[in-house]
C-alpha positions as CSV (number, residue, x, y, z in Angstrom):
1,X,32.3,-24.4,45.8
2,X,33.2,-25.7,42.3
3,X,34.1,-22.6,39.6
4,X,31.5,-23.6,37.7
5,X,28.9,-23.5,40.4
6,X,30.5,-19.9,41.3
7,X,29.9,-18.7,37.8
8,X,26.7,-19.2,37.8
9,X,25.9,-17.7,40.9
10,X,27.8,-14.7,39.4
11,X,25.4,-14.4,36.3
12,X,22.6,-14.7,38.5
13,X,23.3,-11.9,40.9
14,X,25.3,-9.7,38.5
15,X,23.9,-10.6,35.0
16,X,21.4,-7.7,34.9
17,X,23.9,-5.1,36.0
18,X,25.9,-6.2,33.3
19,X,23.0,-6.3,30.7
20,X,22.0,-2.6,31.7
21,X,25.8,-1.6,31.5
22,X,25.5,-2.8,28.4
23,X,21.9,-1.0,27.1
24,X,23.3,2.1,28.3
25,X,26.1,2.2,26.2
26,X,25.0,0.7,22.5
27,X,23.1,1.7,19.9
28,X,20.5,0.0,19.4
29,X,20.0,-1.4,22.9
30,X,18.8,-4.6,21.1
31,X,22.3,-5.6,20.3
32,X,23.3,-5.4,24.7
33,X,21.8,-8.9,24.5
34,X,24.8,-10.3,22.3
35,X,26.9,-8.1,24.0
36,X,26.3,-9.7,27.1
37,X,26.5,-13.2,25.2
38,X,30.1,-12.3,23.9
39,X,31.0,-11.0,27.6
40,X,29.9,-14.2,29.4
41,X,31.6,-16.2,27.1
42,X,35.1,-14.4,27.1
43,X,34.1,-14.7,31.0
44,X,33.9,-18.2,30.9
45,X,36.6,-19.1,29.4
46,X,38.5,-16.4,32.0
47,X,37.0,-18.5,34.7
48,X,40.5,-19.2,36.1
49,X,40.6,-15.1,36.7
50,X,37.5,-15.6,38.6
51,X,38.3,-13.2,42.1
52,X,37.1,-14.6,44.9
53,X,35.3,-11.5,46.5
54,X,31.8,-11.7,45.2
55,X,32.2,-7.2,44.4
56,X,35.4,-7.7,42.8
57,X,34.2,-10.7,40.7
58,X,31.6,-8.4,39.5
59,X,33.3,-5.5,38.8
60,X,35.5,-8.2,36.7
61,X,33.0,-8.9,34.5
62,X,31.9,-5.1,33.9
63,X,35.7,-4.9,32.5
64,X,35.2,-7.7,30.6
65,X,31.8,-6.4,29.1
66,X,33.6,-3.0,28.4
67,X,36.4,-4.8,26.5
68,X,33.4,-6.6,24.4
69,X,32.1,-3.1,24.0
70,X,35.5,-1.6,22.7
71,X,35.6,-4.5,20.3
72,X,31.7,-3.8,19.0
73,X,32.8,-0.5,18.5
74,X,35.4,-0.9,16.5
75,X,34.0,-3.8,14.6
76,X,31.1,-1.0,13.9
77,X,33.4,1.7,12.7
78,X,35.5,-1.1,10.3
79,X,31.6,-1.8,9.0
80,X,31.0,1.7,8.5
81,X,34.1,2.4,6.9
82,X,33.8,-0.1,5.1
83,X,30.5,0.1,2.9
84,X,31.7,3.9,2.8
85,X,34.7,2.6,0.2
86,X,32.4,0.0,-0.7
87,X,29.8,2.9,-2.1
88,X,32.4,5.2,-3.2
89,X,33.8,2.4,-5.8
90,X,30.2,1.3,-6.7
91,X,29.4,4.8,-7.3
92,X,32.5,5.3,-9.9
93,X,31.4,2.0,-11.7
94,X,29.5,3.0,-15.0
95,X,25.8,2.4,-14.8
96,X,24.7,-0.5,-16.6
97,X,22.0,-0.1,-19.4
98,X,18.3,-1.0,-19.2
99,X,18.2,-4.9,-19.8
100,X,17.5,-6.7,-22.9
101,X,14.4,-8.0,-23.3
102,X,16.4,-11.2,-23.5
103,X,17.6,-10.6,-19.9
104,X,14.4,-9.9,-18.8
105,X,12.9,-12.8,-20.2
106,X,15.7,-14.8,-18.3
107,X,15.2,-13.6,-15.7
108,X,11.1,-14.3,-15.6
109,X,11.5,-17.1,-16.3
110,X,14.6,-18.0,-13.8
111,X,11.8,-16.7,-11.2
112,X,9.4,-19.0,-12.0
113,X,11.9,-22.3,-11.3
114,X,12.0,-23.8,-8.2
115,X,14.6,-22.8,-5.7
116,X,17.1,-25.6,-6.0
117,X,17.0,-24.8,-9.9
118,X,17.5,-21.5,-9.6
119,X,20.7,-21.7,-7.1
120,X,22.5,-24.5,-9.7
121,X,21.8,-22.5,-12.5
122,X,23.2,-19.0,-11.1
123,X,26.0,-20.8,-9.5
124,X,27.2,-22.4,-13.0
125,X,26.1,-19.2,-15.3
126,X,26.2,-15.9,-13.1
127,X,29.0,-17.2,-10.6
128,X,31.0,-18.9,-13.1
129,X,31.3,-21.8,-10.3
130,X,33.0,-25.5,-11.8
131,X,30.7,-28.3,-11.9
132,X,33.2,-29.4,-8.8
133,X,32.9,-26.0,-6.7
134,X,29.2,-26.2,-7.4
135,X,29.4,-29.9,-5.6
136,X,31.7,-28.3,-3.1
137,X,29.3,-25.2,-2.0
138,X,25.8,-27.4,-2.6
139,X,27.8,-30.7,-0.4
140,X,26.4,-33.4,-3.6
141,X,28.8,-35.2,-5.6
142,X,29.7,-33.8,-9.3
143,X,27.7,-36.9,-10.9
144,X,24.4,-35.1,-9.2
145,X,25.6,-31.7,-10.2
146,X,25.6,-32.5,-13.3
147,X,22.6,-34.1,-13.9
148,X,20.5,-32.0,-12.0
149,X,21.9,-29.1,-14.1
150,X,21.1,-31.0,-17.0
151,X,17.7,-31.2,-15.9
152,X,17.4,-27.3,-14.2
153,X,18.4,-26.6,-17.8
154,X,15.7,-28.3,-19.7
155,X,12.9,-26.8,-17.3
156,X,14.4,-23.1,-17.8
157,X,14.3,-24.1,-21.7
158,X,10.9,-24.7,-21.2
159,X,10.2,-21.9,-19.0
160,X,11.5,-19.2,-21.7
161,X,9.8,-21.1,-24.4
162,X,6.5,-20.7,-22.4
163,X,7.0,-17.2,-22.2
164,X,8.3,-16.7,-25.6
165,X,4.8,-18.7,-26.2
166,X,2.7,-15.6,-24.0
167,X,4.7,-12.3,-25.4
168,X,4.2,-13.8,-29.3
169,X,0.1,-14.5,-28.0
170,X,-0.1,-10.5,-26.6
């Protein structure tokens, strides 16, 4: 029987015993499902450690899915640890004050452009991205970024100039 055929017969007969090996020991059970994911495919490319006794083979891949395990776990704490600093130095930042009514404005009227407008704009203004890394990250040439900046720029002219219109009417 080809190792390929022998795999599959493995996940068939032992792929639930791996999945509830999993459930029982993550939190949230939801994430056993990748688990088991990230176990067959460490199996698979292991497929040359494959034992030949059908009990040993599975018993393999439980030590396989408790290395995956060991792995989400630490990836989990580095996460936690993580945002932890992450907070802490957000926390020390001083607060910013209440925006203009400039900013707000801008940002209305930012709100009410389409999508594609929107994303330019912030990446050239807010990002501080070149008209080349714009191309780059949006995969159009800098001739398009460019004019479709020109253009996201006239229609968020027009947008603040519609709400300048409304706040002057109120």
């Amino acid at each position: 029987m080809s190792s390929e055929r022998r795999f599959t017969l493995l996940v068939e007969s032992a792929g639930g015993r791996i999945l509830s090996y999993l459930t029982r020991r993550v939190d949230p059970p939801c994430d056993a499902a990748d688990l088991l994911a990230d176990t067959l495919t460490v199996a698979w490319r292991r497929i040359a450690d494959l034992p030949a006794d059908d009990d040993q083979a599975t018993a393999w891949l439980i030590g396989i899915a408790r290395g995956v395990l060991a792995n989400h776990r630490r990836g989990r704490t580095r996460r936690a640890a993580l945002a932890d600093r992450l907070r802490a130095r957000l926390a020390d930042q001083p607060t910013r004050p209440d925006p203009s009514g400039e900013a707000v404005a801008i940002r209305d009227a930012l709100g009410r452009l389409p999508e594609p407008d929107r994303e330019l704009l912030t990446l050239t203004a807010w990002d501080g991205l070149s008209t080349n890394e714009v191309a780059a990250v949006l995969k159009i040439t800098p001739a398009a970024v460019r004019q479709r900046l020109l253009r996201a720029r006239g229609r968020l002219r027009a947008a603040l100039l519609d709400h300048q219109t409304t706040v002057s009417r109120a």
